[in-house]
Backbone as numpy.savetxt, mean C-alpha at the origin, in Angstrom:
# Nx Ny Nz CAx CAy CAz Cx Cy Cz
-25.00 4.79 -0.57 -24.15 5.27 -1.67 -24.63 4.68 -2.99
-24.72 5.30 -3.87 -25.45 5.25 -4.97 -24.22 4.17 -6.09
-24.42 3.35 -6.93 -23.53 2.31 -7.14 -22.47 2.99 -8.29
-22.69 3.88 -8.87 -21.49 4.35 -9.53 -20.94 5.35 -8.68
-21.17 5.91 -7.50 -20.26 6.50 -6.80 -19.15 4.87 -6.01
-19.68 4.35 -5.79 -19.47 2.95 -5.90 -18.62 2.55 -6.53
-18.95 1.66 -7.48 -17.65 1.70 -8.30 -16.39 2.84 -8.96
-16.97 4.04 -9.17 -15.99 5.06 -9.34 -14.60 5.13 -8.05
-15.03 5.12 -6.40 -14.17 4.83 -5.60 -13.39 3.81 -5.49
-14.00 3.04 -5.66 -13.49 1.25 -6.07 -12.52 1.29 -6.71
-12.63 2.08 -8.07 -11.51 2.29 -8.95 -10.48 2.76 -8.82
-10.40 4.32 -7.94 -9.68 5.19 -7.29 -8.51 4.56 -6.30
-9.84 3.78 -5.58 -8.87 3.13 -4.73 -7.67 2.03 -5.22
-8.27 0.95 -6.53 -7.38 0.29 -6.82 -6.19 0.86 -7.26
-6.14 2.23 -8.13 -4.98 2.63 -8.83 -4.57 3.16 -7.37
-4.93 4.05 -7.08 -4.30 4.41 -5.90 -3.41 4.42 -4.86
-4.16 2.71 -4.68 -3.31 2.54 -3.17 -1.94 1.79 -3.31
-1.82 1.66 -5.45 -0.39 0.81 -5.18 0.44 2.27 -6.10
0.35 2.84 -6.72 1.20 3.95 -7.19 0.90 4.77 -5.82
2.01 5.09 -5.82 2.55 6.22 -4.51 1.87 7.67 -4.26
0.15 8.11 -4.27 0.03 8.99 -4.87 -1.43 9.06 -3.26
-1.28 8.08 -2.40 -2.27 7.88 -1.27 -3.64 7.69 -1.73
-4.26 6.59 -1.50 -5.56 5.96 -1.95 -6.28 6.80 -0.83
-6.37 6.45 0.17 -7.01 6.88 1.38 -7.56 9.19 1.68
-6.21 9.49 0.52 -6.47 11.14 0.39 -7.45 11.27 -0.87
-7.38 10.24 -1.56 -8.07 10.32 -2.97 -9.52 9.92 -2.50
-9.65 8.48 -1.51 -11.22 8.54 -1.23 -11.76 9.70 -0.31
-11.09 10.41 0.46 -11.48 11.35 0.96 -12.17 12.94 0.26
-10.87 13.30 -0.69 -11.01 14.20 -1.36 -12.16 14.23 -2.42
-12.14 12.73 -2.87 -13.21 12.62 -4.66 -14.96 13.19 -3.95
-15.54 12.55 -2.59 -16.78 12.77 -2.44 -16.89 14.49 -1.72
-16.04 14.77 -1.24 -15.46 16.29 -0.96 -15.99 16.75 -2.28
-15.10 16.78 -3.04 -15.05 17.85 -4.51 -16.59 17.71 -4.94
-16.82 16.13 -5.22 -18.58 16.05 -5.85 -19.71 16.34 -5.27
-19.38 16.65 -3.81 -20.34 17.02 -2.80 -20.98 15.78 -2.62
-20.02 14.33 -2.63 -21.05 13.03 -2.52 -20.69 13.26 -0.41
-21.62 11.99 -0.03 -21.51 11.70 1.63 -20.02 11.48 1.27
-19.54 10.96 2.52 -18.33 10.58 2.91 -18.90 9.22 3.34
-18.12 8.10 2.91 -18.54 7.01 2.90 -18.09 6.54 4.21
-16.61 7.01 4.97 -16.22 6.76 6.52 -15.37 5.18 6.09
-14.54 5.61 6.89 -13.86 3.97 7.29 -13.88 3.31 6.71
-15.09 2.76 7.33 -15.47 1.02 7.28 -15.49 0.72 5.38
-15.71 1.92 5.03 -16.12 1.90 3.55 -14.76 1.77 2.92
-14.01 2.23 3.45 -12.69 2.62 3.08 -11.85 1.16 3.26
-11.98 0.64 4.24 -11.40 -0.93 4.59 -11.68 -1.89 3.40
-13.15 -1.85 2.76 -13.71 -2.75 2.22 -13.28 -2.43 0.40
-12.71 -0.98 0.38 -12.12 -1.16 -1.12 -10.98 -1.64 -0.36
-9.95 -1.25 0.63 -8.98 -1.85 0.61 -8.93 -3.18 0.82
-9.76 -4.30 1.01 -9.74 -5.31 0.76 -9.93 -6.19 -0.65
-10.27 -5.05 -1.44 -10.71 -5.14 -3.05 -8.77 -5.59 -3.18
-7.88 -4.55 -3.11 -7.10 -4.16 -2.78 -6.07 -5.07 -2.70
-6.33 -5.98 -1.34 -5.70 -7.50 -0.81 -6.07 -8.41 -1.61
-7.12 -8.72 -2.45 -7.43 -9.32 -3.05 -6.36 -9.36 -4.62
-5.85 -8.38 -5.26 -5.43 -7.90 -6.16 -3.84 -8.25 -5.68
-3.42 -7.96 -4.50 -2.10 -8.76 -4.38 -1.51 -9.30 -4.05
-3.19 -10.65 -3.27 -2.99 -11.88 -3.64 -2.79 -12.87 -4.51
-3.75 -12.11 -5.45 -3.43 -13.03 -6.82 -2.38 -12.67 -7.52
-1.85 -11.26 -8.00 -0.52 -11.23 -8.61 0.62 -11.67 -7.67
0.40 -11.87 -6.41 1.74 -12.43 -5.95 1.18 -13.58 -5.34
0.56 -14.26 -5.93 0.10 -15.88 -4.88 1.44 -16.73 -5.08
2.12 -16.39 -5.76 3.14 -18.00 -6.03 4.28 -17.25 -5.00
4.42 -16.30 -5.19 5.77 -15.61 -4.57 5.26 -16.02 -2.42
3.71 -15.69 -2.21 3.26 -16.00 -1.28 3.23 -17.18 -0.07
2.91 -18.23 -1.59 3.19 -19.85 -1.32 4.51 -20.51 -1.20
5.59 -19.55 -1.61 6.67 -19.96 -1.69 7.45 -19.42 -0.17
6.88 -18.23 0.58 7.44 -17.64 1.41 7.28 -18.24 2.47
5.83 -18.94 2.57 5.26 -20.00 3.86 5.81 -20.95 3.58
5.88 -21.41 2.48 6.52 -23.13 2.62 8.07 -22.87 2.82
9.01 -21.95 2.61 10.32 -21.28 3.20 10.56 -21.32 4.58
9.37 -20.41 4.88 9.95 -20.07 6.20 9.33 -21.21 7.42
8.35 -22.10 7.25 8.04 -23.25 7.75 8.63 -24.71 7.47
9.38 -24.23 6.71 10.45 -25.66 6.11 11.78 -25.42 7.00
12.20 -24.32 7.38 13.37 -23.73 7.78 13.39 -24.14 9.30
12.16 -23.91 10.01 11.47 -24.15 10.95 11.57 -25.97 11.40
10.90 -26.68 10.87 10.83 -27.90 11.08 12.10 -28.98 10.77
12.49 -28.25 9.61 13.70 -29.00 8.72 13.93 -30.09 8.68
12.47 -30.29 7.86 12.22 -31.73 7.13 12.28 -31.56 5.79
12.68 -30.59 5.22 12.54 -30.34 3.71 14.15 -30.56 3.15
14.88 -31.21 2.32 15.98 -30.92 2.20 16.67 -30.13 1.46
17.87 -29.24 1.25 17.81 -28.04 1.15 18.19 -27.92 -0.57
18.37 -29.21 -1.41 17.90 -29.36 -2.76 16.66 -29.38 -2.79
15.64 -29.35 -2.33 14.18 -29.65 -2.41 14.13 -27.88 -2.49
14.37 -27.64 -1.17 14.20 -25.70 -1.22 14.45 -24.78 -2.36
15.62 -25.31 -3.03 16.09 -24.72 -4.03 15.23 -24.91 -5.05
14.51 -25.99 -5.17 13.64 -26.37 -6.23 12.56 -24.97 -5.99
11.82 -25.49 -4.88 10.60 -24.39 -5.09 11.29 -23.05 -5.14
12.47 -22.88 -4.96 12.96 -21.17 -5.14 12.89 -21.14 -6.71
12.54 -22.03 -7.78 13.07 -21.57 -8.76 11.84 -20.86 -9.64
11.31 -19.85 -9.57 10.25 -19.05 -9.85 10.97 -17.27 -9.77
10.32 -16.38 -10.53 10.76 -14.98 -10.38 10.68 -14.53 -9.08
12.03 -13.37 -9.20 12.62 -12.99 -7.89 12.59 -13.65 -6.47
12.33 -15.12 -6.63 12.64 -15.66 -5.15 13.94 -16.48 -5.03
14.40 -16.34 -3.97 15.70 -16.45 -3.48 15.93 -17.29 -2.61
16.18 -18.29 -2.50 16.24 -19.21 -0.60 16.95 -18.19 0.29
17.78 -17.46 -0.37 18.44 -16.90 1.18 17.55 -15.72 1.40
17.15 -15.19 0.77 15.76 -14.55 1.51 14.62 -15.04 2.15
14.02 -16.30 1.22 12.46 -16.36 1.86 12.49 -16.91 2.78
13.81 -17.74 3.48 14.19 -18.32 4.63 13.70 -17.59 5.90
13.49 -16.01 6.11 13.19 -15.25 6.90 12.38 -14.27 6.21
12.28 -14.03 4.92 11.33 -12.82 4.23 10.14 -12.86 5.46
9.62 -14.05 5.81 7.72 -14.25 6.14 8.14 -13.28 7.72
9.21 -13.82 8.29 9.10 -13.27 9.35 9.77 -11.36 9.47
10.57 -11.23 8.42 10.67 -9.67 8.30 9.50 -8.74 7.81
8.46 -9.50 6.86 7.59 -8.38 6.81 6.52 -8.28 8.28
6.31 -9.79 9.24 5.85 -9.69 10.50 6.20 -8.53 11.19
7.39 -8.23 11.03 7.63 -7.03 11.56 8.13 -5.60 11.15
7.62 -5.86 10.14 7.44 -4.36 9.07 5.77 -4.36 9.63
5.01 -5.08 9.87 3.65 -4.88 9.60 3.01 -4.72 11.18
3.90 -4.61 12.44 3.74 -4.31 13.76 3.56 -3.13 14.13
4.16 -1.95 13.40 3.80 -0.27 14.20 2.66 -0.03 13.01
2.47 -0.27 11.50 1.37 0.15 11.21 -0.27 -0.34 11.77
0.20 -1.78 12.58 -1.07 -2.22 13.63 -1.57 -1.36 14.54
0.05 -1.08 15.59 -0.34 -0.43 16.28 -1.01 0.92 16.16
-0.17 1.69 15.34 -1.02 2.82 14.56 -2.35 3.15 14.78
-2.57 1.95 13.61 -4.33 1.91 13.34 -4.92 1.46 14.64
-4.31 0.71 15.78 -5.31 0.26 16.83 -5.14 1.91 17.59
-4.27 2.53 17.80 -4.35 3.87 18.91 -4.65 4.98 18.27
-4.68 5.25 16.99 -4.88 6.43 15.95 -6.64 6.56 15.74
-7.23 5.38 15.27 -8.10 5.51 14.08 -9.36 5.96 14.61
-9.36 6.66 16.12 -10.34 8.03 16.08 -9.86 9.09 15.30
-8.89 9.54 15.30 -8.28 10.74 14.52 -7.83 10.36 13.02
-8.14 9.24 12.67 -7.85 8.94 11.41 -9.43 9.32 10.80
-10.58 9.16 11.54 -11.76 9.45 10.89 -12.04 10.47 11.29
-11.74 11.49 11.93 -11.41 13.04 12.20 -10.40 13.85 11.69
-10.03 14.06 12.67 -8.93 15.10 12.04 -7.91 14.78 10.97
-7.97 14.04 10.77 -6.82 13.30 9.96 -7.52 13.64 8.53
-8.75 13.86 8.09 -9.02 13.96 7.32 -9.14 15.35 6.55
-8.52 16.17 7.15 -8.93 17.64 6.83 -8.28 17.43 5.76
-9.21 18.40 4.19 -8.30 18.89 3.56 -6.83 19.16 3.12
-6.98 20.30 4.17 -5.52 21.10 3.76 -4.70 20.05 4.89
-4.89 19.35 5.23 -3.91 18.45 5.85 -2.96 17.33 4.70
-4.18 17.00 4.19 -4.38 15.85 3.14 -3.37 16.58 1.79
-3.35 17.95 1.63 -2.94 18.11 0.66 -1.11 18.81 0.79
-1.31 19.18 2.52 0.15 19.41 2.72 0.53 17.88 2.46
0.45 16.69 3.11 1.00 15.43 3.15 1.39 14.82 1.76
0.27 15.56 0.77 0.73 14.82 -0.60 2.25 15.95 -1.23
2.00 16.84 -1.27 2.83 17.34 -1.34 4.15 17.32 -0.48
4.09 17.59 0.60 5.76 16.79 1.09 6.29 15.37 1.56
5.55 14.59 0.91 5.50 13.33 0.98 5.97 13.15 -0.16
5.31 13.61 -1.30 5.85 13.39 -2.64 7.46 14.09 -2.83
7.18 15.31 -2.80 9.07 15.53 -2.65 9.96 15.43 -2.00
9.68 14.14 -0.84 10.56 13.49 -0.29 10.71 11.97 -1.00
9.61 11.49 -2.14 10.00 10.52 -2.41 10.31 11.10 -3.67
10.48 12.04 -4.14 11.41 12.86 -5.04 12.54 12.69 -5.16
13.05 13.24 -3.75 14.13 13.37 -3.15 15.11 11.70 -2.94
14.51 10.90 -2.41 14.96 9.78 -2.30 15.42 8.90 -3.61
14.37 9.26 -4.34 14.14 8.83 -5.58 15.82 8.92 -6.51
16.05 10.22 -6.73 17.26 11.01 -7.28 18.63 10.79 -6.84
18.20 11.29 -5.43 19.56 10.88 -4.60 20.20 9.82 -3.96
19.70 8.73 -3.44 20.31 7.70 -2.97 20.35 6.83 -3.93
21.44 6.08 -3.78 21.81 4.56 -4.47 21.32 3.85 -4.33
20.80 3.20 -5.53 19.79 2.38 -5.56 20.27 0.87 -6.03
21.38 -0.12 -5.34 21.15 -1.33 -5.84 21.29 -2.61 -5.28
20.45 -2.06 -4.28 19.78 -3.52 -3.14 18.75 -4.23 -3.86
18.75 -5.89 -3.78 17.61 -6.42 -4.25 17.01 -6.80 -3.19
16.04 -7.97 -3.66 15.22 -8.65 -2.53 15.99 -9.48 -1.46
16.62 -10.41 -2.21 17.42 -10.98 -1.21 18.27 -10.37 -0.06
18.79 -9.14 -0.29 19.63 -8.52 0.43 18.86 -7.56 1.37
17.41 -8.13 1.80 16.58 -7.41 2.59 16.39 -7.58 3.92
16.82 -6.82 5.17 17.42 -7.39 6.44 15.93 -7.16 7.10
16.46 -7.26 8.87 15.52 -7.03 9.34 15.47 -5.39 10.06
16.08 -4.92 9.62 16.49 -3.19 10.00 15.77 -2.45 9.04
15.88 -3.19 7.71 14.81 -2.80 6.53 13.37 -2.68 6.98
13.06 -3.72 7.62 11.91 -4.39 7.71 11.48 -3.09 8.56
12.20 -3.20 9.93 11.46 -2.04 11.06 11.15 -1.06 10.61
12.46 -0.15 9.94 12.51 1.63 9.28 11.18 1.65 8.17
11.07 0.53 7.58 9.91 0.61 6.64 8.61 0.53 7.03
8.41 -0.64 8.18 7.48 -0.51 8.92 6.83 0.71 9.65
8.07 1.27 10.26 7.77 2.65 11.21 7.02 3.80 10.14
7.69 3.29 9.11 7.18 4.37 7.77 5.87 4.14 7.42
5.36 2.71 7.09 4.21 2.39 6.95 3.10 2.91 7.82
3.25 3.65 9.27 2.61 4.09 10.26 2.16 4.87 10.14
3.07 6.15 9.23 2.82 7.38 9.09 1.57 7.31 8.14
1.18 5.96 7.44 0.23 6.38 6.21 -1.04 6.07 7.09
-1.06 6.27 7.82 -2.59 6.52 8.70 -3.07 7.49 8.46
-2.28 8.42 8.44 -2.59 9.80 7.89 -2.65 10.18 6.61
-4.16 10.25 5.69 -4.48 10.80 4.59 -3.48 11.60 3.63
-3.26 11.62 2.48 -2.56 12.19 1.77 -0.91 11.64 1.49
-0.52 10.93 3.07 0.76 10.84 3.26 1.11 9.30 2.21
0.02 8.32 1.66 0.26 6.91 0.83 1.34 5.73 1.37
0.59 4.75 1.64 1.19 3.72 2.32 2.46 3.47 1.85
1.95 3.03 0.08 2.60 2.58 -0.99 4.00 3.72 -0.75
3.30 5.04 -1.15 4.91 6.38 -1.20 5.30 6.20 -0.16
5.31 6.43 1.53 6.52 6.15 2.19 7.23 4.94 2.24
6.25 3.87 1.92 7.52 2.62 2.16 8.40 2.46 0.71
7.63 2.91 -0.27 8.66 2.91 -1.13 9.87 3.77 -1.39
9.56 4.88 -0.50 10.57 6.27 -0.20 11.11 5.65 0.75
11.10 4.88 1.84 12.32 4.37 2.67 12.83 3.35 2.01
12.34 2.38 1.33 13.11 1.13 0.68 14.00 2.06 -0.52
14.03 3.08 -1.00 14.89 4.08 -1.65 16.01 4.41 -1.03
15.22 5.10 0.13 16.79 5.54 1.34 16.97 4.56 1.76
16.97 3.60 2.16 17.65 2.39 2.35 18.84 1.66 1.50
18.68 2.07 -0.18 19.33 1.97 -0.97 18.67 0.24 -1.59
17.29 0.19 -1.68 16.95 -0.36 -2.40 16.50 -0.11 -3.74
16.81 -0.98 -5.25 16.41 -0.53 -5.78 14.84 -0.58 -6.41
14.44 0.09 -7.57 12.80 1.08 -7.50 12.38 -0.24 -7.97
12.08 -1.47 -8.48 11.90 -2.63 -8.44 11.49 -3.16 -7.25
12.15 -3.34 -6.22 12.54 -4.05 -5.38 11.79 -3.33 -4.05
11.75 -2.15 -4.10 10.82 -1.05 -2.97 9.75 -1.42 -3.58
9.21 -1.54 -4.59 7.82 -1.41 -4.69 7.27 -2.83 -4.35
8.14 -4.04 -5.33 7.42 -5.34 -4.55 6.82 -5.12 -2.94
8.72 -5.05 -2.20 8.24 -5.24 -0.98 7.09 -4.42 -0.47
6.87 -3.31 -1.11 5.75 -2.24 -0.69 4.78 -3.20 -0.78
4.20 -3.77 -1.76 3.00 -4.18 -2.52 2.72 -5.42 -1.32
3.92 -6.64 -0.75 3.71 -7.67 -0.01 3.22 -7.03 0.87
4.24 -5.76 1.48 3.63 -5.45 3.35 2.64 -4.92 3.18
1.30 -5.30 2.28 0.33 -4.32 2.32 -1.08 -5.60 2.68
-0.69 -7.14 2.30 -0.86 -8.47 2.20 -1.54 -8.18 3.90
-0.97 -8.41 4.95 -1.13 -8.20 6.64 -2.08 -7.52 7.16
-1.53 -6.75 6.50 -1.89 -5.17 7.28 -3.09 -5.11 7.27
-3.95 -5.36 5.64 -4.73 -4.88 5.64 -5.73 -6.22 5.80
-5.30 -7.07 5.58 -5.78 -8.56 6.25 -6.13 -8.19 7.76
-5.71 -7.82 8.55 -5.94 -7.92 10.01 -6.94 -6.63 9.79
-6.73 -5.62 9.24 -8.04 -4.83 9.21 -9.31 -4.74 9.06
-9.01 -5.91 7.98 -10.13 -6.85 7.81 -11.10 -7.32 8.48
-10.09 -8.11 9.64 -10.54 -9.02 10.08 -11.25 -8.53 11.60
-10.04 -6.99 11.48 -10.90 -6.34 13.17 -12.65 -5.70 12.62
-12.96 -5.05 11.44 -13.76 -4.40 10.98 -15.08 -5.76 10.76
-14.41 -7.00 10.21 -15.37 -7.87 9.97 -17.38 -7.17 10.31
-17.34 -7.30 11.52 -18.57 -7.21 12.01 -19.37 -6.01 11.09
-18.63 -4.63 10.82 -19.16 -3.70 10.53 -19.12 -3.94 8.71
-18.50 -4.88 8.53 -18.19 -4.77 6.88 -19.44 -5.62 6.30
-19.61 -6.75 7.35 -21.23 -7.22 7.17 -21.98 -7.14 6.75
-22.51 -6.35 8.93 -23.00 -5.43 8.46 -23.80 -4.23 7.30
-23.14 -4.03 6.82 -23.18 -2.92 5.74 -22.76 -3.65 4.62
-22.39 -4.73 4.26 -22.54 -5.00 2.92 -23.54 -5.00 1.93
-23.73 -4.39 0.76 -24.72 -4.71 -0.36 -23.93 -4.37 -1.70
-24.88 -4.73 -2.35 -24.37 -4.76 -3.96 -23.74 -3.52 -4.35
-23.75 -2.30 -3.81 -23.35 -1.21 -4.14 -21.50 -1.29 -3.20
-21.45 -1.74 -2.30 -20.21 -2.06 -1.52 -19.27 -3.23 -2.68
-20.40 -4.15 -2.64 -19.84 -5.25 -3.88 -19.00 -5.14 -4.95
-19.87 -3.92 -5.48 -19.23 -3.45 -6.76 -17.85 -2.82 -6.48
-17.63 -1.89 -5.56 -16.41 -1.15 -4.83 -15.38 -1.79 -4.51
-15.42 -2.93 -4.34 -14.62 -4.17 -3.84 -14.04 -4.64 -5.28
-14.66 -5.27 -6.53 -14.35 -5.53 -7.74 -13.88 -4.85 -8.34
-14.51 -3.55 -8.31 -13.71 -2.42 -9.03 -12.13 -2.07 -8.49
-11.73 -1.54 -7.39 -11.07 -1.80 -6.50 -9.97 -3.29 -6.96
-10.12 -4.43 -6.39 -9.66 -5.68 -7.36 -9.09 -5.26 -8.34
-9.90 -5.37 -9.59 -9.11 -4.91 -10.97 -8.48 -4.44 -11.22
-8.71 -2.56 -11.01 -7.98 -1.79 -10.92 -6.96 -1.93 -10.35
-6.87 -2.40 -8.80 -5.34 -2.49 -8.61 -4.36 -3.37 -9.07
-4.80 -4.74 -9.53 -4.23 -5.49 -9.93 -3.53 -4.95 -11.42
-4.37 -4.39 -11.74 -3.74 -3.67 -13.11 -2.38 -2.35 -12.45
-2.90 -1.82 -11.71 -1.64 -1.10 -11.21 -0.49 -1.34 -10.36
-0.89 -2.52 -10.17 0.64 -3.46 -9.43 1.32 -3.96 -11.06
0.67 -4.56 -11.54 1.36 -5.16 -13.19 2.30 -3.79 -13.81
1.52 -2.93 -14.02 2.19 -1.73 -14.82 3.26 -1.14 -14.22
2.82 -0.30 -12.73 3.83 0.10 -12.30 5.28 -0.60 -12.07
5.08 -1.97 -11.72 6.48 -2.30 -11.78 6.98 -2.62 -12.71
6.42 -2.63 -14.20 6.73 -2.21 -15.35 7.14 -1.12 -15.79
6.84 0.17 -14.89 7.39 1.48 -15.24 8.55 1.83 -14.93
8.74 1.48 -12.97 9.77 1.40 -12.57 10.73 0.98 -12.75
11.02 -0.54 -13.68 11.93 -0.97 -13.94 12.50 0.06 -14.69
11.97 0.91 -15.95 12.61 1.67 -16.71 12.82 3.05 -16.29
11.71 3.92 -15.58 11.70 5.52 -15.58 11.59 5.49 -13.67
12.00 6.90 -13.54 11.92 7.04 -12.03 10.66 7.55 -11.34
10.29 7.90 -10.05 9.07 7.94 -9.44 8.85 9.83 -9.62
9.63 10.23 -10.43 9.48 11.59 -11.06 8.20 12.02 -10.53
7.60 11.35 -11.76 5.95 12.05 -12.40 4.91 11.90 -11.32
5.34 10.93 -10.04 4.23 10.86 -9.25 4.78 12.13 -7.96
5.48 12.60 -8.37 5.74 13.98 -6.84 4.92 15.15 -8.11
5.12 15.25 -9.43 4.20 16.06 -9.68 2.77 16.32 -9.98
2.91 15.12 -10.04 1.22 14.64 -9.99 0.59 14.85 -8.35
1.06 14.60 -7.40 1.08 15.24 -5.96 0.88 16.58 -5.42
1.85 17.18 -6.27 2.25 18.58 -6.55 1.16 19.63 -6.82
0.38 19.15 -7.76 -0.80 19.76 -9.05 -1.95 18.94 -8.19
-2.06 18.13 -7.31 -3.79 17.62 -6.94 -3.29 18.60 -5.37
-2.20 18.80 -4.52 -2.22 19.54 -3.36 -2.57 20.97 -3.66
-2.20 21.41 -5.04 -2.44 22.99 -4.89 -3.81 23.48 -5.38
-4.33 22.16 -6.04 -5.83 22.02 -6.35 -6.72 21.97 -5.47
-6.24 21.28 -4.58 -6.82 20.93 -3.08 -7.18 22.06 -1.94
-6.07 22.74 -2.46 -6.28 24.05 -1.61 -6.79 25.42 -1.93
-6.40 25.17 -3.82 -7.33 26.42 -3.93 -8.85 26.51 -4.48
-9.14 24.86 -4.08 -10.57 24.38 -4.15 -11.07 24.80 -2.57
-10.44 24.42 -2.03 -10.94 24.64 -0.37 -10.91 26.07 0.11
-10.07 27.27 -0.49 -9.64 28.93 -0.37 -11.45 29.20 -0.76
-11.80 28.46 -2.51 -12.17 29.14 -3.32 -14.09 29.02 -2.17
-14.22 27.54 -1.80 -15.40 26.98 -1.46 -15.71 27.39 -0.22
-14.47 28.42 0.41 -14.60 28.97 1.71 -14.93 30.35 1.49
């Protein structure tokens, strides 16, 4: 792969995979449209580790605070004025991070399984087109839908472990192209009656795991195949998302997830009457 197709995906992927709009339909679709290869998978893992990288560092303190929580809680040698101390940083809570570490453990269990029994058909069929572009489209006007209609004013702290599963189970579905990790879990932390703040963090953490262990199964092939042209995809990737974790939950605080079901809307019907027109 030639290094500005390279970094151009890199980029894609960073905005991508944290606004609700599916990173994984966007790397599929962009070398589609340009007539570039299809870079496959493994290629695909290694921006999303650009990815992990990006929200590790915007959430490293919130991170450090969740392990030393939920391993203090554990041993209980820490005393529980001491706890309160390190809680005192944005949006962390003792009565959450007391168990946060172990609720996203299991938000982040069916999208494993997923990817361990799926991901022949995730690099097949899963990739078709007009698959990719039904999913953005009723994916998006269901987080339309969620968006508008349910009550929205759960915070972090008030995040159970029933949250954790329904969101998780949701996170599964984004195996499948078009459908965005980021848009269903933030469309169930909606119907859940969390508010658009507060869905997207947790979106942004359960993404920390997931894609860590993907990582770590792919290792050999990411190797492998590393060079400076992968390099760049990874940085680009990085930046970019880190810039779109900062903003978006800057947007959300004020405006609703509107503009991203029509932005969904206008790349699915593009999608298809690119694929009508090329057939």
């Amino acid at each position: 792969m030639e290094i500005f197709q390279s970094a151009f995906l890199g980029f894609i992927q960073g905005i991508s995979e944290f606004l609700p709009i599916s990173s994984s339909g966007h790397l599929i679709i962009a070398p589609w449209i340009f007539n570039w290869k299809d870079p496959g998978l493994t290629f695909d893992i290694a921006l999303h580790f650009g990815t992990l990288l990006a929200v590790v560092v915007y959430f490293y303190k919130e991170w450090a605070t969740i392990f030393r929580l939920a391993f203090s809680a554990i041993i209980r040698r820490i005393p529980n004025s001491k706890l309160k101390a390190i809680c005192e940083m944005r949006t962390v809570n003792l009565e959450l991070q007391t168990n946060f570490l172990w609720v996203i453990i299991i938000a982040t269990i069916p999208g494993v399984l997923a990817g361990l029994f799926l991901e022949n058909l995730a690099e097949t069929i899963f990739r078709h087109p007009l698959l990719i572009a039904f999913n953005l489209f009723f994916w998006g006007l269901v987080l339309y839908l969620a968006d508008e209609y349910f009550p929205r004013s759960r915070s972090l702290k008030e995040i159970n472990f029933t949250d954790g599963i329904l969101i998780g189970l949701a996170q599964a579905l984004a195996i499948i192209p078009g459908t965005s990790r980021s848009g269903i879990t933030i469309t169930t932390g909606l119907a859940r009656g969390l508010n658009r703040t507060t869905s997207a963090r947790f979106s942004f953490l359960m993404l920390t795991p997931i894609v860590f262990g993907a990582s770590i199964l792919k290792t050999s092939e990411l190797i492998s195949g590393f060079n400076l042209s992968m390099m760049l995809g990874i940085v680009f990737s990085a930046a970019s998302g880190y810039l779109a974790i900062k903003y978006l939950i800057k947007f959300v605080e004020k405006s609703s997830y509107k503009i991203f079901f029509w932005y969904r809307l206008a790349l699915a019907l593009f999608i298809a009457l690119f694929y009508v027109t090329i057939k």
